[in-house]
PDB file of N, CA, C and O in Angstrom:
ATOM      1  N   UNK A   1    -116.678 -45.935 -27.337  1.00  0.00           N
ATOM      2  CA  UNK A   1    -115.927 -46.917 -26.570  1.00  0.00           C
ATOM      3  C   UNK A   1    -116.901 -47.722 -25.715  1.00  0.00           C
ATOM      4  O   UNK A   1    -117.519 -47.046 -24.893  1.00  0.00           O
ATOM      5  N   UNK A   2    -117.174 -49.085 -25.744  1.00  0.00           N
ATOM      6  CA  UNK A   2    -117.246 -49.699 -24.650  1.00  0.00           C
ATOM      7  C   UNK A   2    -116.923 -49.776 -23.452  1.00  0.00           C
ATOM      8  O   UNK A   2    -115.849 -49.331 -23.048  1.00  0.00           O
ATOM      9  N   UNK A   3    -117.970 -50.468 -22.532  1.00  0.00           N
ATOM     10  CA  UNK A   3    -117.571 -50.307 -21.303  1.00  0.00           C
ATOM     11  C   UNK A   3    -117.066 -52.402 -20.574  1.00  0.00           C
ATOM     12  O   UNK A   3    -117.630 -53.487 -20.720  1.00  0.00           O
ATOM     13  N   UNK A   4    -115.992 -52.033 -19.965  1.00  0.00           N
ATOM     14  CA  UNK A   4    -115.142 -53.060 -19.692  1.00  0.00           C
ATOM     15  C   UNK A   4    -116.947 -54.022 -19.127  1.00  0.00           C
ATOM     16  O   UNK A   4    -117.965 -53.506 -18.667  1.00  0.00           O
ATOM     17  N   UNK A   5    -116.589 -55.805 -19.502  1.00  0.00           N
ATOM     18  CA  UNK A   5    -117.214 -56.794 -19.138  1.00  0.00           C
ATOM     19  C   UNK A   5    -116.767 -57.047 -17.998  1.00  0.00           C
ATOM     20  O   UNK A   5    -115.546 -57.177 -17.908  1.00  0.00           O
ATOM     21  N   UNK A   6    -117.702 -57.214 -16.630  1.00  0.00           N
ATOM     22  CA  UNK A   6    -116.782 -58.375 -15.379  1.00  0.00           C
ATOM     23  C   UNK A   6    -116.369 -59.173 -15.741  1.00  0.00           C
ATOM     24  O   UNK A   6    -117.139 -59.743 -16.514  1.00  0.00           O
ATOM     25  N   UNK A   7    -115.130 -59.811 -15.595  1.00  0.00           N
ATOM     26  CA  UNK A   7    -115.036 -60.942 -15.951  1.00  0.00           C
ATOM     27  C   UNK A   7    -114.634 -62.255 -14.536  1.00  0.00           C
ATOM     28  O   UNK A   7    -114.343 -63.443 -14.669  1.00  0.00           O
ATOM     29  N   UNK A   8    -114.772 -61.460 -13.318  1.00  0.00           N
ATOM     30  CA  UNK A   8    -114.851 -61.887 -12.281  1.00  0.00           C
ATOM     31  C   UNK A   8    -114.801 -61.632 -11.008  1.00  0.00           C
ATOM     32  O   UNK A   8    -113.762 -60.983 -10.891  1.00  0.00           O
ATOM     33  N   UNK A   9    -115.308 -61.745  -9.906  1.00  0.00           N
ATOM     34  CA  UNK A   9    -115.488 -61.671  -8.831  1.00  0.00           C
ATOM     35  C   UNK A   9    -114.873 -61.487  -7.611  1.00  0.00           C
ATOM     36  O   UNK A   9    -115.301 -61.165  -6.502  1.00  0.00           O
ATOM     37  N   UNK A  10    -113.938 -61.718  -7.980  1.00  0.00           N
ATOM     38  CA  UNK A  10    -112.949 -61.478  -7.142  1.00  0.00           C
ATOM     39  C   UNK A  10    -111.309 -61.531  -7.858  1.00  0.00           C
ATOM     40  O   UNK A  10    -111.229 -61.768  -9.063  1.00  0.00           O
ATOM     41  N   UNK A  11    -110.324 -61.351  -7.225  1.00  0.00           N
ATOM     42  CA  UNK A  11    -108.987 -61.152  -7.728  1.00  0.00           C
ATOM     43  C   UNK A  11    -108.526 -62.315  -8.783  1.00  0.00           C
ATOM     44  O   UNK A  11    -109.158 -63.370  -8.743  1.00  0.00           O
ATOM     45  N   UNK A  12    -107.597 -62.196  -9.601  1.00  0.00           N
ATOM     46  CA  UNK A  12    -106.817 -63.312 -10.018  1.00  0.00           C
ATOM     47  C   UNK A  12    -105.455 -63.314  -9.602  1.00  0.00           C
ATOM     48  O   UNK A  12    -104.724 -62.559 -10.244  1.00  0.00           O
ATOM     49  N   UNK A  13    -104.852 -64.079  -8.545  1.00  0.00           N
ATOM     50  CA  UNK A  13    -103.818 -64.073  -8.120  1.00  0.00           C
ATOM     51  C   UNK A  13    -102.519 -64.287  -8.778  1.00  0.00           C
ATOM     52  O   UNK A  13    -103.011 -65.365  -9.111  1.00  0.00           O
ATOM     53  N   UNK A  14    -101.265 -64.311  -9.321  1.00  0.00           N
ATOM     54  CA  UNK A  14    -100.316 -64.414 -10.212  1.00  0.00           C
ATOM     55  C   UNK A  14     -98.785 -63.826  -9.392  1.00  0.00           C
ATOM     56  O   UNK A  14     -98.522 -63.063  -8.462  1.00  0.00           O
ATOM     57  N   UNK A  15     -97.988 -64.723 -10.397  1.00  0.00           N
ATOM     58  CA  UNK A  15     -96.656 -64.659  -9.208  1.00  0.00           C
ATOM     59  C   UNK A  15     -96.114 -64.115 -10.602  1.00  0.00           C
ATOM     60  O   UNK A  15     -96.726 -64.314 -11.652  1.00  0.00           O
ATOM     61  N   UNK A  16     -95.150 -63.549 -10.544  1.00  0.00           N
ATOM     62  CA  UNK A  16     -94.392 -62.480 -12.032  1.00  0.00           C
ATOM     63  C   UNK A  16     -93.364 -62.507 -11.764  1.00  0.00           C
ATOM     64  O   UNK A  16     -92.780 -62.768 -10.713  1.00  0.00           O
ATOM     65  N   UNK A  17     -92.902 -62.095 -13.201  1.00  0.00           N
ATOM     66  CA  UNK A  17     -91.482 -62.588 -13.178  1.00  0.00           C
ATOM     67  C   UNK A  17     -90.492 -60.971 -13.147  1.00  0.00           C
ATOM     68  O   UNK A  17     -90.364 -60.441 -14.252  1.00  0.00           O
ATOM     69  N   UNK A  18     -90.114 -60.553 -12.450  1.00  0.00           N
ATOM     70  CA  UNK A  18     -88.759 -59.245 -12.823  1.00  0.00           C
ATOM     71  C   UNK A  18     -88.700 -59.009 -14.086  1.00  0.00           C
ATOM     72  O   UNK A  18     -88.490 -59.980 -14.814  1.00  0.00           O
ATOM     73  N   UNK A  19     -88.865 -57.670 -14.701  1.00  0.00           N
ATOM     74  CA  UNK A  19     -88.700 -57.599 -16.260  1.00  0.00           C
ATOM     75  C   UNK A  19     -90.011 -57.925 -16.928  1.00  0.00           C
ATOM     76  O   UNK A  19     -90.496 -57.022 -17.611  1.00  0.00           O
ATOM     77  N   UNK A  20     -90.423 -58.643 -16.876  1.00  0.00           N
ATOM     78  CA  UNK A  20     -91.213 -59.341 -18.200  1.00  0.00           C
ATOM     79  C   UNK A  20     -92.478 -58.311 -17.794  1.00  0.00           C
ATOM     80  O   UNK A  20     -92.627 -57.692 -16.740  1.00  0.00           O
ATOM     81  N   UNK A  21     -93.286 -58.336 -18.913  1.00  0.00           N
ATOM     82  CA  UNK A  21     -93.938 -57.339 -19.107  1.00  0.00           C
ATOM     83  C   UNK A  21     -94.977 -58.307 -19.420  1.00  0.00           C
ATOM     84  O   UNK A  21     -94.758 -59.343 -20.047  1.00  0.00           O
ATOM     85  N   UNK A  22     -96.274 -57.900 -18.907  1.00  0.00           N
ATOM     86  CA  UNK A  22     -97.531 -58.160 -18.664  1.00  0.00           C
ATOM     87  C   UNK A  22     -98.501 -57.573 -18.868  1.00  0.00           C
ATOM     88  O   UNK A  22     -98.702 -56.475 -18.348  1.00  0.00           O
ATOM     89  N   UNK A  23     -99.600 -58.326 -19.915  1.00  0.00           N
ATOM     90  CA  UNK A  23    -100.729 -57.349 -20.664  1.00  0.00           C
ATOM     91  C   UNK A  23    -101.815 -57.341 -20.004  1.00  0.00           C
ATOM     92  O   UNK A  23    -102.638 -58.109 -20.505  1.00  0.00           O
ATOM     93  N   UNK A  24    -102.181 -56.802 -19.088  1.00  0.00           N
ATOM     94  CA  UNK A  24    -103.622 -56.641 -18.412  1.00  0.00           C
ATOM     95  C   UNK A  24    -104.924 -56.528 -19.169  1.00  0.00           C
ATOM     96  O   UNK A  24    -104.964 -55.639 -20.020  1.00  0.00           O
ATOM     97  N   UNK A  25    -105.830 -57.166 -19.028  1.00  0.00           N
ATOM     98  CA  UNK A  25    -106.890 -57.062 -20.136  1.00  0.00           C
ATOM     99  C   UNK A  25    -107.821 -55.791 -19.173  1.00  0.00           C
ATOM    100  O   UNK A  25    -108.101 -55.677 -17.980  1.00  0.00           O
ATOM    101  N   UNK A  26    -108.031 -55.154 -20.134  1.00  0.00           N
ATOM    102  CA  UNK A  26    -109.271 -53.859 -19.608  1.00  0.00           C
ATOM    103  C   UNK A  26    -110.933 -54.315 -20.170  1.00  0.00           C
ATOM    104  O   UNK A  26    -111.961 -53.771 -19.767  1.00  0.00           O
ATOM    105  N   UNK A  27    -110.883 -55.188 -20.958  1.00  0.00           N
ATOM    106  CA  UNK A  27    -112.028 -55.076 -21.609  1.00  0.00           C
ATOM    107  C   UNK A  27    -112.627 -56.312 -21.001  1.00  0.00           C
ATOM    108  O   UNK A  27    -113.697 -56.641 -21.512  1.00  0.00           O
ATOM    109  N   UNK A  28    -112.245 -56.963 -20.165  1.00  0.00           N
ATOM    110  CA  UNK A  28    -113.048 -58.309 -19.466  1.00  0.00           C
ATOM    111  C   UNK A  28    -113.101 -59.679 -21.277  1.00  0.00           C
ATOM    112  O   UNK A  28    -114.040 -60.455 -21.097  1.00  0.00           O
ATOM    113  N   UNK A  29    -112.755 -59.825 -21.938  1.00  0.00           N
ATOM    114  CA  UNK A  29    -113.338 -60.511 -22.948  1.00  0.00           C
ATOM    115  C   UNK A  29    -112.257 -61.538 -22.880  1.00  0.00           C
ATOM    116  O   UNK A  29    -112.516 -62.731 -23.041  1.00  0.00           O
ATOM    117  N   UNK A  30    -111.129 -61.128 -22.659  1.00  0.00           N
ATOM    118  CA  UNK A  30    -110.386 -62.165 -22.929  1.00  0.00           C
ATOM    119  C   UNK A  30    -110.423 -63.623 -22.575  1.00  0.00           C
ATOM    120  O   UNK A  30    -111.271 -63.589 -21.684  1.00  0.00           O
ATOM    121  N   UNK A  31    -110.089 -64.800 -22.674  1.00  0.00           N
ATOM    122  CA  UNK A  31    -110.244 -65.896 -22.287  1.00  0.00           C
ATOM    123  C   UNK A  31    -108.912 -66.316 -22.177  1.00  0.00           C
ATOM    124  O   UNK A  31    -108.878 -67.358 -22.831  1.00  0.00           O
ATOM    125  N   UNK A  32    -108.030 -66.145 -21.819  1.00  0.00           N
ATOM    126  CA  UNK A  32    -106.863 -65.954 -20.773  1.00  0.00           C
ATOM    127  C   UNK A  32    -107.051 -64.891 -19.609  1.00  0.00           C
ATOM    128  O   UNK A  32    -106.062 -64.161 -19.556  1.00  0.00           O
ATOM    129  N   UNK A  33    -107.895 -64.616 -18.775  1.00  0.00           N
ATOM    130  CA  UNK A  33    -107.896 -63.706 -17.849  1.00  0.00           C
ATOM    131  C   UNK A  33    -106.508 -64.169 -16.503  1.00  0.00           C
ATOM    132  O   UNK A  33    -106.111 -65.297 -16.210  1.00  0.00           O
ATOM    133  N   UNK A  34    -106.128 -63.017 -16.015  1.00  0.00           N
ATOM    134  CA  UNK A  34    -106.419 -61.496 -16.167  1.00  0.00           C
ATOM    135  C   UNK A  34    -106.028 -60.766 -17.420  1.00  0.00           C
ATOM    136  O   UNK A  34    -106.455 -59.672 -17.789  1.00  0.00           O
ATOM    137  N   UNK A  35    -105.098 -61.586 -18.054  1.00  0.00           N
ATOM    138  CA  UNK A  35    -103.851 -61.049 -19.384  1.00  0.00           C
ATOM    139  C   UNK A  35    -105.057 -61.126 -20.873  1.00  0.00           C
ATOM    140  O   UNK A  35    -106.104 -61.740 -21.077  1.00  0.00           O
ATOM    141  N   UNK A  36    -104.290 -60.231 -21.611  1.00  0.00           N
ATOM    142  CA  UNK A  36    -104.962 -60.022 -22.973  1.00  0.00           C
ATOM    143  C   UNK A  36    -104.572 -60.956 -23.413  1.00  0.00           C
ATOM    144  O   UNK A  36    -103.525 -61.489 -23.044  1.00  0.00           O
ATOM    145  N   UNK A  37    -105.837 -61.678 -24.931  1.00  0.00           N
ATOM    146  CA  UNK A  37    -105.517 -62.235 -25.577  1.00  0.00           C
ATOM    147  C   UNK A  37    -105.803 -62.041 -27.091  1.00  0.00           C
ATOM    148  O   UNK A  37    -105.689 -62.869 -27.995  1.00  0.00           O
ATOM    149  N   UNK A  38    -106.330 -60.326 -27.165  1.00  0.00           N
ATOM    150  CA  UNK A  38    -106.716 -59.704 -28.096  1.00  0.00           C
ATOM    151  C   UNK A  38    -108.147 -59.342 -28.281  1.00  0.00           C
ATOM    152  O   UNK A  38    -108.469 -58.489 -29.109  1.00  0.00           O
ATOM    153  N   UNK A  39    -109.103 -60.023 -27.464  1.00  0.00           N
ATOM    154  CA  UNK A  39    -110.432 -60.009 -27.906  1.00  0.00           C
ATOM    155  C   UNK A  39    -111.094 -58.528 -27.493  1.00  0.00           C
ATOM    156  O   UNK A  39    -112.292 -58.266 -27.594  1.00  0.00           O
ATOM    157  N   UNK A  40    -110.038 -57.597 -26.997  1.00  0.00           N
ATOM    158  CA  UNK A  40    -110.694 -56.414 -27.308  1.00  0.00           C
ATOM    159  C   UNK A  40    -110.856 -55.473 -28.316  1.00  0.00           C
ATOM    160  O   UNK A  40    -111.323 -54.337 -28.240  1.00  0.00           O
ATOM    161  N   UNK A  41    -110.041 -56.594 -30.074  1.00  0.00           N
ATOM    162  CA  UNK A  41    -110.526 -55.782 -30.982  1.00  0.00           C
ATOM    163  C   UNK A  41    -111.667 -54.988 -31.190  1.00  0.00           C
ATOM    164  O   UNK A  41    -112.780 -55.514 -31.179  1.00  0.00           O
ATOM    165  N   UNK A  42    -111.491 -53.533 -31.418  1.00  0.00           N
ATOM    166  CA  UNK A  42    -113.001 -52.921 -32.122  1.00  0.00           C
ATOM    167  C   UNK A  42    -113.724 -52.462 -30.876  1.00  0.00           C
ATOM    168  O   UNK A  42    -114.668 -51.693 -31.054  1.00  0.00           O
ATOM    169  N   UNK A  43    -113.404 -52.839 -29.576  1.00  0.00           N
ATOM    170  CA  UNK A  43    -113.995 -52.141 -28.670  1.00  0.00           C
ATOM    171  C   UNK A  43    -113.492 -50.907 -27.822  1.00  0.00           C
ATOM    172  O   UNK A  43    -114.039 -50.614 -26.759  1.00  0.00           O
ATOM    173  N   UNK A  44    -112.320 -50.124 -28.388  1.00  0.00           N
ATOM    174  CA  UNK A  44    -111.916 -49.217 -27.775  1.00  0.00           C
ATOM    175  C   UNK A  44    -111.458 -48.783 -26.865  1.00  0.00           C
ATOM    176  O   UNK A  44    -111.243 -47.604 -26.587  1.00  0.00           O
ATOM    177  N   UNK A  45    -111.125 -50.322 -25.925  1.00  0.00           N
ATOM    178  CA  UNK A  45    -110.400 -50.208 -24.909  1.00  0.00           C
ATOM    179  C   UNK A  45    -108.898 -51.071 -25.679  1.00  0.00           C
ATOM    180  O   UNK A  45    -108.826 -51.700 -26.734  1.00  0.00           O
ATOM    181  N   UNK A  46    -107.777 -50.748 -24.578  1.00  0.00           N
ATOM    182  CA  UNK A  46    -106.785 -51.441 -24.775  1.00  0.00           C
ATOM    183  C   UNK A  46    -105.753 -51.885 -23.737  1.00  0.00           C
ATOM    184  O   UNK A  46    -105.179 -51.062 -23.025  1.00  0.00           O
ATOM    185  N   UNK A  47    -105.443 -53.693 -23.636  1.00  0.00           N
ATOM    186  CA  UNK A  47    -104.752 -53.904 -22.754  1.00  0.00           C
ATOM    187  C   UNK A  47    -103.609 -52.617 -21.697  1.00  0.00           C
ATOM    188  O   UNK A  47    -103.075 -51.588 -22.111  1.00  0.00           O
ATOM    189  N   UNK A  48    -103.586 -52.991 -20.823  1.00  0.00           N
ATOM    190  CA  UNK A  48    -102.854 -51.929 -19.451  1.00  0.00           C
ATOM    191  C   UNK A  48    -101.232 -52.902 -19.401  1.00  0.00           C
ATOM    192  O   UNK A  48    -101.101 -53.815 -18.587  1.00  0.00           O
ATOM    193  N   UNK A  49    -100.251 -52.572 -20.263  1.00  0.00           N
ATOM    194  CA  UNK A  49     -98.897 -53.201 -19.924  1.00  0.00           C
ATOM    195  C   UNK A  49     -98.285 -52.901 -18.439  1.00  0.00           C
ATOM    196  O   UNK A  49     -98.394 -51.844 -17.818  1.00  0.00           O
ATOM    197  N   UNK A  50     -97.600 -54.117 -18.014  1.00  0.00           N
ATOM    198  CA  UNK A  50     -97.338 -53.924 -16.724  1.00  0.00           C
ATOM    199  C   UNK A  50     -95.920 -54.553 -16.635  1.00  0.00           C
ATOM    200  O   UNK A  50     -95.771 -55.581 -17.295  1.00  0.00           O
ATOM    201  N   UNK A  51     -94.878 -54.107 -15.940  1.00  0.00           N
ATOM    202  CA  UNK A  51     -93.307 -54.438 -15.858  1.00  0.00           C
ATOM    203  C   UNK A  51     -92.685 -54.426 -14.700  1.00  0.00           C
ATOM    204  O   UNK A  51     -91.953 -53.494 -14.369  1.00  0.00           O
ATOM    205  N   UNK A  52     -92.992 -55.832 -13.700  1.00  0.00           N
ATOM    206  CA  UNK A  52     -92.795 -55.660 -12.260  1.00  0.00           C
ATOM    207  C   UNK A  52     -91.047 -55.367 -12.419  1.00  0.00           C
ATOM    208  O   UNK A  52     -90.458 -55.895 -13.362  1.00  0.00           O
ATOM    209  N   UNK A  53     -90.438 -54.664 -11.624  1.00  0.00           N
ATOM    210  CA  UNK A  53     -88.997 -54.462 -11.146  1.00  0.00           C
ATOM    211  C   UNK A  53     -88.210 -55.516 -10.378  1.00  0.00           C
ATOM    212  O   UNK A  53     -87.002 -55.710 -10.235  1.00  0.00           O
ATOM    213  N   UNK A  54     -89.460 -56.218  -9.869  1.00  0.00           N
ATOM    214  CA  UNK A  54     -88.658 -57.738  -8.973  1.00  0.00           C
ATOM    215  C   UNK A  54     -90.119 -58.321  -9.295  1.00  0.00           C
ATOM    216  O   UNK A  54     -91.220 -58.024  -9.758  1.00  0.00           O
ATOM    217  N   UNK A  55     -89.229 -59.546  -8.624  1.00  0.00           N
ATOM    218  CA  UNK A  55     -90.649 -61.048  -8.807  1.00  0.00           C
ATOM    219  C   UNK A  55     -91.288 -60.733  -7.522  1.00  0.00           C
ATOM    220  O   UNK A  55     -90.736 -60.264  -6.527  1.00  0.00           O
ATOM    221  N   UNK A  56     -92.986 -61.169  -7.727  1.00  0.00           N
ATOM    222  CA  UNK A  56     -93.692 -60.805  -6.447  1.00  0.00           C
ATOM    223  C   UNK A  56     -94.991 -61.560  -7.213  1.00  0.00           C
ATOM    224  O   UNK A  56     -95.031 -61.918  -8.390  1.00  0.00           O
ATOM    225  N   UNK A  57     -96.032 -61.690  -6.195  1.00  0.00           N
ATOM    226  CA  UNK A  57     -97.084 -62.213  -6.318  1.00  0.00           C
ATOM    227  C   UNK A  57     -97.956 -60.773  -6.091  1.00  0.00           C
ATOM    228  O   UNK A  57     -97.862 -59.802  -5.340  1.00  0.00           O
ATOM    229  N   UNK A  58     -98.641 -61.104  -6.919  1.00  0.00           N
ATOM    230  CA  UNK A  58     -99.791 -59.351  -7.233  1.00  0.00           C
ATOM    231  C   UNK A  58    -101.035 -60.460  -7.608  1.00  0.00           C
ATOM    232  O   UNK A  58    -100.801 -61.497  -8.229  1.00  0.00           O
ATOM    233  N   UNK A  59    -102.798 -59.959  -6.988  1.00  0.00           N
ATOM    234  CA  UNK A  59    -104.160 -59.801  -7.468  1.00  0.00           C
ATOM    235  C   UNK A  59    -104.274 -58.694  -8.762  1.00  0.00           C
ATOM    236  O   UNK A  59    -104.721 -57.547  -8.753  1.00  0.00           O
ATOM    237  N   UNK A  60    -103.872 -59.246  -9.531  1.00  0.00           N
ATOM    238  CA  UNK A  60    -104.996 -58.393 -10.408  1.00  0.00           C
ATOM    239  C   UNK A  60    -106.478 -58.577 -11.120  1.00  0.00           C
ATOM    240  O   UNK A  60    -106.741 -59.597 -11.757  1.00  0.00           O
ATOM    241  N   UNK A  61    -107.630 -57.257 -10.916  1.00  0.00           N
ATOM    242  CA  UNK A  61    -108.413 -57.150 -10.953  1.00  0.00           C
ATOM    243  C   UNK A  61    -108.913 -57.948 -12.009  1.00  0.00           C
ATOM    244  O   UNK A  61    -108.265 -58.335 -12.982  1.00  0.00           O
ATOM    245  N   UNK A  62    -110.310 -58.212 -11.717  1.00  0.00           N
ATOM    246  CA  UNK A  62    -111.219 -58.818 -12.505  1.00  0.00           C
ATOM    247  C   UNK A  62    -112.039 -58.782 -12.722  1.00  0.00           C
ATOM    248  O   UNK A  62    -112.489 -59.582 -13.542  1.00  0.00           O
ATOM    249  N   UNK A  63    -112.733 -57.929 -12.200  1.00  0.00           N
ATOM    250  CA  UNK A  63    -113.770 -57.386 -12.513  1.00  0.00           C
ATOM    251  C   UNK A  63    -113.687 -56.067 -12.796  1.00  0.00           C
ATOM    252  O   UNK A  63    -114.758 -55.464 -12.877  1.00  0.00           O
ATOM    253  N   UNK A  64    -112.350 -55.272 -13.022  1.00  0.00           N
ATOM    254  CA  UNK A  64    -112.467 -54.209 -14.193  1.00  0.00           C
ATOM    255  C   UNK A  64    -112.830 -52.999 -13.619  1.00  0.00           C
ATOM    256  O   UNK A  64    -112.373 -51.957 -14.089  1.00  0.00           O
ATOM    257  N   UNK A  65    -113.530 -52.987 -12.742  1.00  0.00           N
ATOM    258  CA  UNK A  65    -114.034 -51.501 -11.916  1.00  0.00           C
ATOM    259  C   UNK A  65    -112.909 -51.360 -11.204  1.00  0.00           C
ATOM    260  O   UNK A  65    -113.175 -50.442 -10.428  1.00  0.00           O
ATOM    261  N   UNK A  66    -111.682 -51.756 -10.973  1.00  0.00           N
ATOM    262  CA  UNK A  66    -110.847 -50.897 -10.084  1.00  0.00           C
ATOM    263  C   UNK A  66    -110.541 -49.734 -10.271  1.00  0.00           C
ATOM    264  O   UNK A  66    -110.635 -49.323 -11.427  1.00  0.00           O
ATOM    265  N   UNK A  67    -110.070 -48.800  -9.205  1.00  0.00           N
ATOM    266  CA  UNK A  67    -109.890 -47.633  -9.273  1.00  0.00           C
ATOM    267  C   UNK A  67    -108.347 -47.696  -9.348  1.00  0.00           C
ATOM    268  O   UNK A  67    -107.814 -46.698  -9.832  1.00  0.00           O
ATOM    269  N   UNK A  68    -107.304 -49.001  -8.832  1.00  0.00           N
ATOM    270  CA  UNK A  68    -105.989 -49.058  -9.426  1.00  0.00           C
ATOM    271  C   UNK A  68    -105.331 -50.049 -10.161  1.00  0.00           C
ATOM    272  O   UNK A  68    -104.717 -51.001  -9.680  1.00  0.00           O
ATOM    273  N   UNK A  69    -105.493 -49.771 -11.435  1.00  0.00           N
ATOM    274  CA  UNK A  69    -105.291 -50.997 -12.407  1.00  0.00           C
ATOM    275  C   UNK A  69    -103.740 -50.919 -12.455  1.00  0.00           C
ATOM    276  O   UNK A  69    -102.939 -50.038 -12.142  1.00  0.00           O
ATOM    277  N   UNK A  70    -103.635 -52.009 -12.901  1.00  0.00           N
ATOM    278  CA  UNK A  70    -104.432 -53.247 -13.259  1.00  0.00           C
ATOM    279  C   UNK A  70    -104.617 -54.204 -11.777  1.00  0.00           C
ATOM    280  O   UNK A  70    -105.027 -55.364 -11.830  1.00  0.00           O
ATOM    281  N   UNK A  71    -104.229 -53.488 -10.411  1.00  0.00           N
ATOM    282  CA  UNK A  71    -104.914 -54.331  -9.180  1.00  0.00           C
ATOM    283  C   UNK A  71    -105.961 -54.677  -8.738  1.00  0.00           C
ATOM    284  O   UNK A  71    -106.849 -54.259  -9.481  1.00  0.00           O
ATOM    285  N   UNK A  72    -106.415 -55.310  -7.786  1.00  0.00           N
ATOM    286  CA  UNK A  72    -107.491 -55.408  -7.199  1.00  0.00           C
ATOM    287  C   UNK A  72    -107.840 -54.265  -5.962  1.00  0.00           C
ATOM    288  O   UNK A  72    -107.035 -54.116  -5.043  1.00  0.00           O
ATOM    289  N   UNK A  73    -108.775 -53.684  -6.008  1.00  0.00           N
ATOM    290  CA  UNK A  73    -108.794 -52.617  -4.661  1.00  0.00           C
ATOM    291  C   UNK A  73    -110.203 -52.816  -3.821  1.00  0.00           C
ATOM    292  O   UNK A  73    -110.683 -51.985  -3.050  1.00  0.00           O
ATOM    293  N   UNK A  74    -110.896 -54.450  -4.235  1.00  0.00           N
ATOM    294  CA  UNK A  74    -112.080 -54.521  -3.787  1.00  0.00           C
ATOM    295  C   UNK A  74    -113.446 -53.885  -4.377  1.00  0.00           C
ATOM    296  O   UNK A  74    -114.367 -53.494  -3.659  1.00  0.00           O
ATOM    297  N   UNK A  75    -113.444 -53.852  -5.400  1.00  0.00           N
ATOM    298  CA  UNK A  75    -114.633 -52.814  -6.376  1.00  0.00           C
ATOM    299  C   UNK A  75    -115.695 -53.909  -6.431  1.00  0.00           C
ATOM    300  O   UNK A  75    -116.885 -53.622  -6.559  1.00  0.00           O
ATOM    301  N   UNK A  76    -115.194 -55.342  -6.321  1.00  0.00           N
ATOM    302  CA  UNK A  76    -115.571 -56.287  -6.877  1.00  0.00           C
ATOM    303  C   UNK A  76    -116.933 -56.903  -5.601  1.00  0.00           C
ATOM    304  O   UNK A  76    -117.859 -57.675  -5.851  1.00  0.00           O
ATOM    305  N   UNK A  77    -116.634 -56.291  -4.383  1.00  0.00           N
ATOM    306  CA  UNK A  77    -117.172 -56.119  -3.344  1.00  0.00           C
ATOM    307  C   UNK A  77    -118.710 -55.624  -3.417  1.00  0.00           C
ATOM    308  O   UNK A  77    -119.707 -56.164  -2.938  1.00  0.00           O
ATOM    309  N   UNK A  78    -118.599 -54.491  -4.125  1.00  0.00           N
ATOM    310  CA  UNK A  78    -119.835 -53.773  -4.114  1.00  0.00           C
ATOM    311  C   UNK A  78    -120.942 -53.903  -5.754  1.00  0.00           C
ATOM    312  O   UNK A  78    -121.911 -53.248  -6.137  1.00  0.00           O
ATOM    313  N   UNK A  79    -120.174 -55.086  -6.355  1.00  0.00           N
ATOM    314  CA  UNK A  79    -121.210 -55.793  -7.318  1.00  0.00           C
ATOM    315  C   UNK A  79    -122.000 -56.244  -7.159  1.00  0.00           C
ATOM    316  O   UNK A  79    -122.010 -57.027  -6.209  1.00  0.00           O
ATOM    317  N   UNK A  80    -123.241 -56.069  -7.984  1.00  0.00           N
ATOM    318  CA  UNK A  80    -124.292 -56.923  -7.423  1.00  0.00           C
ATOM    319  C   UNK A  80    -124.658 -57.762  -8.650  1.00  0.00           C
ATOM    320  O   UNK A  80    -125.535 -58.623  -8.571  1.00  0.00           O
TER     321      UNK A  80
END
């Protein structure tokens, strides 16, 4: 298995909808970030589905080192 790409520096902010279900990318590759767009074929990771209960605005991570995915918890802090 590979190990997840940064794919950024700080959070990606996003407002969601109740219900709808949301593909978190784990592998940094995608080019729709934060959401999958498949490009983690073959690398052994796999998108993190997510199904808010109400609408809300959530950071999710982007640079992949979080310790609570698919959020931001500041990991992105101690990159160098």
């Amino acid at each position: 298995m590979e190990k997840p790409i940064v794919a950024g520096k700080g959070p990606i902010v996003m407002e969601l909808t109740a219900g709808e279900t949301y593909y978190w990318c784990r592998c940094g590759r995608s080019k729709t970030q934060p959401l999958c767009d498949g490009s983690h074929a073959g690398t052994g990771l796999t998108p993190m589905a997510y199904t808010p209960s109400g609408a809300m605005k959530v950071r999710f991570c982007a640079c992949k080192q979080t310790s609570k995915p698919p959020f931001c918890d500041g990991a992105h802090l101690d990159l160098k």
